[in-house]
C-alpha positions in Angstrom: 0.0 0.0 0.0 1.6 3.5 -0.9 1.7 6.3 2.0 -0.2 8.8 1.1 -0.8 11.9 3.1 -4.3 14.2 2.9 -2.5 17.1 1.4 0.0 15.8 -1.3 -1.4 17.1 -4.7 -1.6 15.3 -7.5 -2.3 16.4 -11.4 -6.0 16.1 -12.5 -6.5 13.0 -14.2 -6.4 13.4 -18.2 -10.1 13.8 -18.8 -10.2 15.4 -15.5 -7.8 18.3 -16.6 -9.5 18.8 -20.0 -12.9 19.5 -18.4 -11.4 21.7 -15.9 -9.8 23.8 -18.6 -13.0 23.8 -20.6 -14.6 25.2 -17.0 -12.1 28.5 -17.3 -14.1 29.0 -20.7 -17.8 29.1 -19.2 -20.3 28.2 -16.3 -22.0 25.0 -16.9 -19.7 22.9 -19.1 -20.0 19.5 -18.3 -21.9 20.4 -15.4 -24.4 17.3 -15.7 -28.0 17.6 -14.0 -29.8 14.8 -12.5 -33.4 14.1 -11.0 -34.5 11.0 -9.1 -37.7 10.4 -7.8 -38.0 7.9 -5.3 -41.6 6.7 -4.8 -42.7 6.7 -1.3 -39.7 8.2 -0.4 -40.7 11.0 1.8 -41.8 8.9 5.1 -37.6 8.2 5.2 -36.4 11.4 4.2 -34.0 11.1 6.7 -32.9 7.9 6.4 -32.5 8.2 2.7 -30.4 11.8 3.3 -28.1 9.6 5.7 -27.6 7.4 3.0 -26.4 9.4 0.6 -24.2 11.6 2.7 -22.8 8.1 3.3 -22.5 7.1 -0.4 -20.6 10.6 -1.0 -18.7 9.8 1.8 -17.0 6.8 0.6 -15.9 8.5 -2.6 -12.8 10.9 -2.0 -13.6 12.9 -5.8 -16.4 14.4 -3.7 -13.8 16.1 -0.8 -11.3 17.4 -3.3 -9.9 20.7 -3.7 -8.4 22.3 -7.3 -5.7 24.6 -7.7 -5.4 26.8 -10.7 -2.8 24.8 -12.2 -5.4 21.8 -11.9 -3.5 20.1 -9.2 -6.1 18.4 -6.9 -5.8 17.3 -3.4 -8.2 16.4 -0.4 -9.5 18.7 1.6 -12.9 17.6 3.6 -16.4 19.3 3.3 -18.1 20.8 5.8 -21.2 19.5 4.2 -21.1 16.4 1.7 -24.4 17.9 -0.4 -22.0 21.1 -1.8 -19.2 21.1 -3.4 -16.7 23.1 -6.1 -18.1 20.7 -8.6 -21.5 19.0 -7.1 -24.4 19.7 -5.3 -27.5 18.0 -4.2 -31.3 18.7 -2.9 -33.7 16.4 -1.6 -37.6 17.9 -1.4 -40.9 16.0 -0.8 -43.6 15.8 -3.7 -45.9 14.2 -2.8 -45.1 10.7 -1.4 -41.6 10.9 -2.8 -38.5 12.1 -2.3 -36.6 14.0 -5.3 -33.3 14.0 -5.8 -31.9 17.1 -7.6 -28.4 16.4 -8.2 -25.0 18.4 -10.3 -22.2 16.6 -10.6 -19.3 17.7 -12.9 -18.0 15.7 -15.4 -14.8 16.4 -13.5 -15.4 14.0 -10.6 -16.3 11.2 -13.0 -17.5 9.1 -15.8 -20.6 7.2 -17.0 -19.4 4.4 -14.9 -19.3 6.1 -12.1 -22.9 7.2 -11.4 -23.4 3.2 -11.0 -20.9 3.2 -8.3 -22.3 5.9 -6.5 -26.0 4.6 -6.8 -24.8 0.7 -5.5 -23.4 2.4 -2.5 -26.0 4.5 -1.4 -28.3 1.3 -2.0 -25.5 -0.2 0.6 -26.1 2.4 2.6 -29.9 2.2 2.4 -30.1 -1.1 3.3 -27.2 -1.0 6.2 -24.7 -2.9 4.3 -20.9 -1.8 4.4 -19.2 0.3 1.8 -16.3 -0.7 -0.5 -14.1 1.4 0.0 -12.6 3.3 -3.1 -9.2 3.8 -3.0 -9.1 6.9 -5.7 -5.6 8.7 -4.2 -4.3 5.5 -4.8 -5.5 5.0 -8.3 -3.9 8.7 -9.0 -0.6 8.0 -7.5 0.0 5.0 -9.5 -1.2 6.8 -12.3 1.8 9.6 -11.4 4.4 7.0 -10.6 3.5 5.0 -14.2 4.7 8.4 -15.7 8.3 7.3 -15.5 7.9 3.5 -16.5 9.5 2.4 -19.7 6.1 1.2 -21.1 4.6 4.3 -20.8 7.3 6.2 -23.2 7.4 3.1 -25.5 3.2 3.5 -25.2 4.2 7.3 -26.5 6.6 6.6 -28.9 4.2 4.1 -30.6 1.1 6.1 -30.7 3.2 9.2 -32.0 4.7 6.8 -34.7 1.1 5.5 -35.5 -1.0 8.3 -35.7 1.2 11.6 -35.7 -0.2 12.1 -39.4 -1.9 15.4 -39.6 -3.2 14.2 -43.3 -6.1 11.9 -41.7 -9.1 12.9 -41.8 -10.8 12.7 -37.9 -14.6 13.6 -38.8 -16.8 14.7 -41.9 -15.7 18.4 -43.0 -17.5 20.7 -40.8 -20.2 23.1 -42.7 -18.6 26.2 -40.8 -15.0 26.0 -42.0 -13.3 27.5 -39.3 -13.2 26.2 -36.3 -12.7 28.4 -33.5 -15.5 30.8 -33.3 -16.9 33.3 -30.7 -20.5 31.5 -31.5 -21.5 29.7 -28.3 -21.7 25.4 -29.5 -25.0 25.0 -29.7 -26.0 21.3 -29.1 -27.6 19.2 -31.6 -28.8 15.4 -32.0 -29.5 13.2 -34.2 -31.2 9.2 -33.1 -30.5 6.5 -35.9 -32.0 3.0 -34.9 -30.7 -0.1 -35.3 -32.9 -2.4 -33.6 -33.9 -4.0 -36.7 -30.0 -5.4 -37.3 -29.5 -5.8 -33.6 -29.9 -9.9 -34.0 -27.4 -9.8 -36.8 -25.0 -7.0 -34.8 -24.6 -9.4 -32.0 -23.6 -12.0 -34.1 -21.6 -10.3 -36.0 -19.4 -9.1 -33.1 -19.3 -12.6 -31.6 -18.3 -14.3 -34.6 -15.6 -12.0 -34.8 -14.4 -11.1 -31.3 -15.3 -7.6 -32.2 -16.5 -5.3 -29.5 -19.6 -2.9 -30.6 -17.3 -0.1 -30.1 -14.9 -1.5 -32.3 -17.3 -2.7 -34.9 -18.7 1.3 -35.3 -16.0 2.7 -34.5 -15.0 1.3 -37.9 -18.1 1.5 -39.6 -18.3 5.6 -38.5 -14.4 5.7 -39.6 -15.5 4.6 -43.3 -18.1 7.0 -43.3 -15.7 9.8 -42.1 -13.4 8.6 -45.3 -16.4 8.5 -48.1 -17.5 12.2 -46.6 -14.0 13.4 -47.1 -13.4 11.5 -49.8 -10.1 9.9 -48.8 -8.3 6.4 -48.4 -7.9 7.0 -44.8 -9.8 8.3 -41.8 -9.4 8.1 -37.7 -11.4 8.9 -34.5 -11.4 8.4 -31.2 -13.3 5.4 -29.0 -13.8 5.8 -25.0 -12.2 3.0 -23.4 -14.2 2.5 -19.8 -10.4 1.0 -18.1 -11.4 -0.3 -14.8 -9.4 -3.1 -15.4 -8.9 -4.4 -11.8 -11.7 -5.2 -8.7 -10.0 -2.3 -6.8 -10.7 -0.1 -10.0 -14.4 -1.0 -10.3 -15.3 1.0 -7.0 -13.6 3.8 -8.2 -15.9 7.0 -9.0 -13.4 9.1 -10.9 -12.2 9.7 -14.7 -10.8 6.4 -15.4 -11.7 6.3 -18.8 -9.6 6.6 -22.0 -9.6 8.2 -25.1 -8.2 6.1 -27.6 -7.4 6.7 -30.9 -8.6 4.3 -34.0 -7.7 4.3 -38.1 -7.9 2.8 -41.0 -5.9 3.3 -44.1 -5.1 1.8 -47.9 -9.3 1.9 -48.7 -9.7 1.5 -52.2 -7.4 -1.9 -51.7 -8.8 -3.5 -48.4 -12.6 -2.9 -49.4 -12.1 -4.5 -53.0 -10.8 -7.6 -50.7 -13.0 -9.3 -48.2 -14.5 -7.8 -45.7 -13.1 -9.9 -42.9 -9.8 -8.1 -43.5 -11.2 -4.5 -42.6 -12.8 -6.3 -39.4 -9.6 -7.9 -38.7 -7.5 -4.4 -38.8 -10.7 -3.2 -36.6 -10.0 -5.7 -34.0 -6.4 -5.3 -34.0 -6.9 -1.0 -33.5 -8.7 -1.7 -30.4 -6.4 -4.2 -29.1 -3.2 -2.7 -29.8 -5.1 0.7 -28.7 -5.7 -0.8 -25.4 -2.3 -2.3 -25.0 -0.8 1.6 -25.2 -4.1 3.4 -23.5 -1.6 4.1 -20.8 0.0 7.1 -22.6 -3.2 9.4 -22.6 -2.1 10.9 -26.3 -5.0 12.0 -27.9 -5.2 15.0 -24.0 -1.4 15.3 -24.2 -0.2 18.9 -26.2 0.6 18.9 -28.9 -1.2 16.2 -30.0 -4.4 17.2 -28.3 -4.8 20.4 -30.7 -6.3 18.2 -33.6 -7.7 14.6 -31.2 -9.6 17.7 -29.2 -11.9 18.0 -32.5 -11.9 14.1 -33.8 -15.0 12.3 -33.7 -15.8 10.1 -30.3 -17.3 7.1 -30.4 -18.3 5.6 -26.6 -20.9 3.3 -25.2 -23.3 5.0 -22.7 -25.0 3.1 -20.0 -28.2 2.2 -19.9 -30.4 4.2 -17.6 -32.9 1.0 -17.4 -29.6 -1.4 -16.8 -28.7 0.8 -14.1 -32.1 1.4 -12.3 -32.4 -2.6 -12.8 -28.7 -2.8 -11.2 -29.0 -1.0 -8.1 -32.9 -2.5 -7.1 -34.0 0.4 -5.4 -37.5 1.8 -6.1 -36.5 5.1 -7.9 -36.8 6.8 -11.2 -34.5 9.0 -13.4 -36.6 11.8 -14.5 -36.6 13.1 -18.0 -34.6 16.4 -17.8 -33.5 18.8 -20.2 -30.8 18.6 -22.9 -27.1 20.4 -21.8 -27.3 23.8 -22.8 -23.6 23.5 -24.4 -22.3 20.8 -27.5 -19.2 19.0 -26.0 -17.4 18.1 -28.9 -17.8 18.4 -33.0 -19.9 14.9 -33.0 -19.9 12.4 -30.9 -21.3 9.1 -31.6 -22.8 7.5 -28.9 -23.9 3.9 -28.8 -27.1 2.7 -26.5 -28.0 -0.8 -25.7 -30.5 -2.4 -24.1 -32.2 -5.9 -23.8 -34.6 -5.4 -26.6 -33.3 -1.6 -28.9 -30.2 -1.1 -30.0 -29.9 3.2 -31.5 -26.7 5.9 -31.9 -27.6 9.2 -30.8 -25.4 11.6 -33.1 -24.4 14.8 -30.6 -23.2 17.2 -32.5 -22.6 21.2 -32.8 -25.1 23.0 -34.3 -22.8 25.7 -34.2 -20.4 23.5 -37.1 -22.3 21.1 -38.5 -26.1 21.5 -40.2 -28.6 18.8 -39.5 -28.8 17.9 -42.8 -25.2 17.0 -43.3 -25.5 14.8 -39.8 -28.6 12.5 -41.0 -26.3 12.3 -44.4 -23.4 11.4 -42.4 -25.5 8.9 -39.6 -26.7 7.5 -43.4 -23.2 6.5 -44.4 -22.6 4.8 -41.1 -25.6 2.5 -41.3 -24.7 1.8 -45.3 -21.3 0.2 -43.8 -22.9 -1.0 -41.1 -25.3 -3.1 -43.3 -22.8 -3.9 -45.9 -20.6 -5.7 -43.4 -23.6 -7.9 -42.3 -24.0 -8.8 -45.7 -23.6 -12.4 -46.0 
């Protein structure tokens, strides 16, 4: 077990640090709003509050201070419902309790509101907490920063995808990129429940994850809508890779990057090839996630505007997960676009869709549906038999 002490600082993990910058630019980015209604609920207002004071308790993200610089350290709260980059409310409507929550996309990822919901179910029901051991996560992170995988992870992804000539998503409609327009948000739902029988098979057959499999149907629609042999992205890697890791609520996720190149002779051979390269990009992607290259300058300047592809949890899955008699209210859409397009895959039991999020502010909706059109076209052409 390392030593740590309560005030050693540490750098912002990668994700971390890029959201906290983005804060310096504007109030509310990636400032994420939640409501949860739990029916009958009001009768055990108290006990409920306890439990989540508890919940936020066990997660050390929640008690952290951040310098300017974006060094973090712990420093504890005076009250667990208000922090720098969360705050919570519970109110009675009714028989129920709601649960008005902000959390910054600082503290965590999509994996993470899980975590936090299993534990205050723990807490609910008087079970103990798991602890989660986030300083020590971060300080292995630091200390990794001077093993010789992690600069031969560098050198590799630098060698691999330093080429400035790829195209990373479809031409935007405003050509310049840096404007003073705020990013307005935009989205755009494609369904592919009807192939989702044939996606699973597909991806078992092959050993090919769904975020491989359009990850490199999205980067051969990126290629067409340039018109080039060549095209890349970027796919969110959830990590969590070890039991201590999976009661983690922080940024543990990675950006990875993902390309394919030579078109014109891979498609004229069979398509197995093209899946092949696929599964070897997200393998050998994995292998070097440790060097975080697509948030590292001066890298970052271009990877910052690539496509992202990511898998986003289920809100049914979860509910269904933690077994606790609550609801996620419907709530409004972020005022604020995130990135240039992100492609985001949801799965369930019985619907299968990708929500394209995109900026308005960049991109028209017209040239999104045209673009989500050439991603099913691969899509489908793959599962030809």
């Amino acid at each position: 077990m390392l030593n740590l002490k309560s005030q050693i600082t540490y750098p912002l993990l990668p994700f971390s640090q890029l959201v906290f910058d983005m804060t310096r630019w504007g109030v509310g980015f990636y400032l994420f709003p939640v409501l949860i209604k739990w029916h009958d609920g009001a009768k055990e207002k108290k006990h409920i509050e306890r439990a989540i004071r508890a919940a936020l308790a066990n997660h050390p993200v929640f008690q952290m201070r951040v310098d300017w610089l974006g060094n973090h350290y712990s420093s504890p709260l005076k009250d667990m419902f208000h922090g720098r980059f969360h705050d919570i409310a519970l109110s009675v409507r009714g028989d129920d309790l709601i649960i008005q929550a902000q959390i910054s996309r600082i503290l965590g990822d999509g994996e993470s509101i899980e975590i936090l919901l299993d534990d205050i179910r723990r807490a609910y029901e008087g079970l103990p907490l798991e602890p989660d051991d986030y300083w020590v996560y971060v300080a292995r992170f630091e200390q990794h920063k001077t093993a010789s995988h992690y600069f031969a992870s560098r050198d590799w992804l630098v060698h691999e995808f330093a080429n400035t000539s790829v195209p990373v998503r479809p031409t935007t409609d405003r050509k310049r990129l840096f404007t003073l327009l705020p990013p307005q948000p935009g989205i755009y739902k494609s369904d592919y429940t009807d192939l989702q029988a044939k996606i699973r098979n597909l991806s078992k057959k092959n050993f090919l994850s769904l975020d491989g499999l359009f990850s490199l149907c999205t980067a051969l629609a990126i290629a067409e809508y340039c018109g080039t042999d060549e095209a890349a992205l970027t796919w969110a890697y959830e990590g969590r890779e070890t039991p201590e890791e999976q009661r983690v609520f922080g940024s543990l996720h990675r950006d990875i990057p993902f390309q394919i190149k030579n078109l014109k002779s891979q498609i004229s051979n069979l398509k197995s090839d093209l899946i092949r390269e696929a599964r070897n990009q997200i393998r050998s992607g994995i292998a070097h996630s440790d060097y975080p290259y697509t948030m590292t300058a001066p890298y970052n300047k271009r990877w910052n505007y690539a496509v992202n592809v990511l898998r986003v949890n289920d809100v049914k899955d979860m509910l269904c997960a933690v077994n606790l008699p609550i609801e996620i209210v419907s709530i409004p859409e972020p005022k604020y676009a995130y990135a240039l397009l992100d492609v985001e895959i949801h799965e369930h039991a019985e619907d299968l869709s990708l929500y394209f999020r995109y900026s308005a502010t960049h991109y028209k909706e017209s040239s999104i549906r045209r673009f989500a059109a050439l991603v099913r076209k691969y899509l489908e052409w793959l599962l030809e038999e």
